[in-house]
C-alpha positions as CSV (number, residue, x, y, z in Angstrom):
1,X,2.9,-17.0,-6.9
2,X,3.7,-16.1,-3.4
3,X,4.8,-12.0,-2.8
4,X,6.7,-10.6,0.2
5,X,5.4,-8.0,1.8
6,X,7.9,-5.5,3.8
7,X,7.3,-2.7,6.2
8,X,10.6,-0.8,6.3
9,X,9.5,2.4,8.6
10,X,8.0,0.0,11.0
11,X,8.7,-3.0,13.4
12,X,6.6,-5.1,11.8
13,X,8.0,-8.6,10.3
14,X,7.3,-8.8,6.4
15,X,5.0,-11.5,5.5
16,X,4.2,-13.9,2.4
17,X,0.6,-13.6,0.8
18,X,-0.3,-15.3,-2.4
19,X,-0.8,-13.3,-5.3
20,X,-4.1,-11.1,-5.4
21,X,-4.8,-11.7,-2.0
22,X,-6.3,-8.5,-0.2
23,X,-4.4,-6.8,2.6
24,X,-7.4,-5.9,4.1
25,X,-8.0,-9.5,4.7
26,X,-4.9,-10.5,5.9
27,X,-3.8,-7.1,8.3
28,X,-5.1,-6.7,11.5
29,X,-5.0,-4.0,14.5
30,X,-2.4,-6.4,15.9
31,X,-0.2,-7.3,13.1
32,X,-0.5,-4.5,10.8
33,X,1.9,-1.3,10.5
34,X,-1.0,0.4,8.5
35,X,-4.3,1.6,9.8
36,X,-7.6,0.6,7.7
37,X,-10.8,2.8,8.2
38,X,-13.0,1.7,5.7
39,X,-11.3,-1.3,4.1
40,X,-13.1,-0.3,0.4
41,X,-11.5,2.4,-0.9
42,X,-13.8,5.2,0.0
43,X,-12.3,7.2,3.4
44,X,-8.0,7.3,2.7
45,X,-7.0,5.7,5.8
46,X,-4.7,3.4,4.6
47,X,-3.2,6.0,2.4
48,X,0.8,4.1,1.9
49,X,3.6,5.1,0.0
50,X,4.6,1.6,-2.3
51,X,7.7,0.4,-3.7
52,X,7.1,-2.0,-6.3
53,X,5.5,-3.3,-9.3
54,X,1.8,-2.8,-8.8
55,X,-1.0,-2.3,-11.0
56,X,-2.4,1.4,-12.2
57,X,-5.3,3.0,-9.5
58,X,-8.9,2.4,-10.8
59,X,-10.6,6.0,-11.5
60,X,-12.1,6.2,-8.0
61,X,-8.3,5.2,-6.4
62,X,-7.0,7.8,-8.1
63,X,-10.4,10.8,-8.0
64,X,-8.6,10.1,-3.9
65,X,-5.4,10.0,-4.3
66,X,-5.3,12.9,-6.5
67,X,-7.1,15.0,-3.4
68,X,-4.7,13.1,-0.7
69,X,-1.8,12.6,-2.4
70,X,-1.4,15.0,-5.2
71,X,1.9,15.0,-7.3
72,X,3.2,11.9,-5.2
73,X,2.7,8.9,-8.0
74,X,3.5,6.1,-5.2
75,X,1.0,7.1,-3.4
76,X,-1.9,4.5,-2.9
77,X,-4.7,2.9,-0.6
78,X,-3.4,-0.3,0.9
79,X,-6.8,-1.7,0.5
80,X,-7.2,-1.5,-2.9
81,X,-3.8,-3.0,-4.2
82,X,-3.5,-5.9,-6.1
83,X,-0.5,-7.9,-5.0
84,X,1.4,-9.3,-7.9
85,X,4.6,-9.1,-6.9
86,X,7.0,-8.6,-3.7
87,X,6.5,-5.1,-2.5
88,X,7.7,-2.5,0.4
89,X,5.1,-0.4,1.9
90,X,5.8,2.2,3.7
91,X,3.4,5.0,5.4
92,X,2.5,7.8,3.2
93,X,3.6,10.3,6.2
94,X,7.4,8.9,6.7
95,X,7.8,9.1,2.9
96,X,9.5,12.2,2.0
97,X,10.7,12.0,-1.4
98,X,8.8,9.9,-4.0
99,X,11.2,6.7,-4.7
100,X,11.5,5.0,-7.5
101,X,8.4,2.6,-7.8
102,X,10.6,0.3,-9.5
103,X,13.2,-0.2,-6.9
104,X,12.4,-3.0,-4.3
């Protein structure tokens, strides 16, 4: 299954990966909207706001998103998604209101 990927607070074109394929693999300095520090889960950096289907946070994900991003269930660390299906991420700073995770 191929998923689209969308940035819509940036200029940055959408792109096609195949299903369960990492962002952190595919996202560069120079063709990524979203900033990766660590690229494992452990520092925040790539803290995003997603709209979408996407599967729950592991217990570590969330012990991190609970101290970055509490009350703010869309909240989640690009690096650690698994794609599954088309998706719109947005930064987690541009994001003012928690939208639907449903609604892509």
């Amino acid at each position: 299954m191929v998923c689209k990927i969308s940035f819509p607070d940036s200029d940055h074109a959408s792109l096609t990966l195949d299903a369960h394929t990492p962002l952190a693999d595919t996202l560069t300095v120079q063709n990524s909207p979203i900033l990766f520090g660590c690229r494992t889960g452990i520092c925040g950096t790539c803290l995003v706001s997603v709209i979408g289907d996407v599967s729950p946070p592991s217990p570590d994900e969330q012990e991190l998103l609970d101290v970055l991003a509490p009350n703010h269930p869309n909240a989640r660390l690009a690096c650690e998604l698994d794609i599954t299906h088309d998706l719109k991420i947005c930064s987690h700073e541009s994001s003012d209101t928690s939208p639907d995770r449903n609604s892509v």
